[in-house]
N, C-alpha and C positions, 0 to 999 in steps of 0.2 A: 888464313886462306883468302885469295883474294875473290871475289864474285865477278859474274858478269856488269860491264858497264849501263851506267843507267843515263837515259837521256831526261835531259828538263829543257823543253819546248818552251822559247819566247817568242812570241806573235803578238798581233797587233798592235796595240799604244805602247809606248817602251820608251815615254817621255818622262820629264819632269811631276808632271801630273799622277802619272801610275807609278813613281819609285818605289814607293813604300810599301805598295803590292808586288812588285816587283822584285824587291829585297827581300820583304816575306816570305817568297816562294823560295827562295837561292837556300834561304838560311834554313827552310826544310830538308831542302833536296840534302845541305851541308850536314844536317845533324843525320839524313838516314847514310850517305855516301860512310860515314866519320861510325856511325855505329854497325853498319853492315861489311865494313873493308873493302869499299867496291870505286872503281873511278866514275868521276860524275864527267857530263858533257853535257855543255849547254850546248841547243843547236837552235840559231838565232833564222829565225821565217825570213827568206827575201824583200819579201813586202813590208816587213813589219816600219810600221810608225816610229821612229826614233832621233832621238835628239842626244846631243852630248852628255846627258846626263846616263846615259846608257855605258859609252865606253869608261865613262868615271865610274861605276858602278861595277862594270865586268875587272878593272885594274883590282877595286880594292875588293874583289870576288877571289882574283888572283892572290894576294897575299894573306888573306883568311885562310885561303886553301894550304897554301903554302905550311904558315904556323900550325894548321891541325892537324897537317900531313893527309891532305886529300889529294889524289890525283883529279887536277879539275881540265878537259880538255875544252876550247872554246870554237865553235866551226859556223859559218857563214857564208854565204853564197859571194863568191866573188861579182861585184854588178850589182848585187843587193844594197836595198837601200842604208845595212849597218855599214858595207863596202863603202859607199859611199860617202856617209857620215863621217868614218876616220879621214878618207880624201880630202874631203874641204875642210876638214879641222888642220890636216897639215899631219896628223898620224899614221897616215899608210901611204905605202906610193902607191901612184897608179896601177893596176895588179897587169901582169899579161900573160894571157890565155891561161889554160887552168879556168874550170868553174869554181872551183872552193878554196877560200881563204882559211888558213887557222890560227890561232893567235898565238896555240903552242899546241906539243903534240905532233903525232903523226894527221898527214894530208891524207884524205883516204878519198 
């Protein structure tokens, strides 16, 4: 039976610097999503502080999910500064109109 969807909130620093707390928190959310049968969603803050090492992180977030058979949805403010980040890396095009990006999943 599958549950209701659970959100895990990234805000703030979502640099280099905080990975390792950062991946901390994923691989929690990963074992209750994985032991309760529920889809997980990260939902990435506008604001948040982020550097490349974020969208590297959410990729290899995507293929853990994948192997364990979790439904993982990824959602972001279009204009947000994660918006942004894939832009000048050269990973997303310029978005148009639409507030929210997803990385997969439904747009909601």
């Amino acid at each position: 039976m599958t549950k209701d969807l659970k959100t895990l909130r990234l805000e703030g620093a979502l640099t280099i610097k905080t990975v390792a707390e950062t991946r901390d928190r994923l691989l929690v959310a990963f074992e209750d999503a994985k032991a309760n049968k529920h889809p997980l969603e990260i939902d990435i803050a506008s604001d948040c502080d982020c550097d490349l090492t974020l969208p590297q992180l959410l990729l290899s977030a995507q293929k853990t999910a994948a192997k364990e058979g979790i439904d993982l949805r990824i959602r972001a403010d279009r204009g947000g500064r994660f918006s942004t980040t894939l832009e000048r890396a050269g990973l997303a095009a310029t978005a148009e109109g639409g507030s929210l990006m997803t990385m997969n999943g439904d747009q909601r």
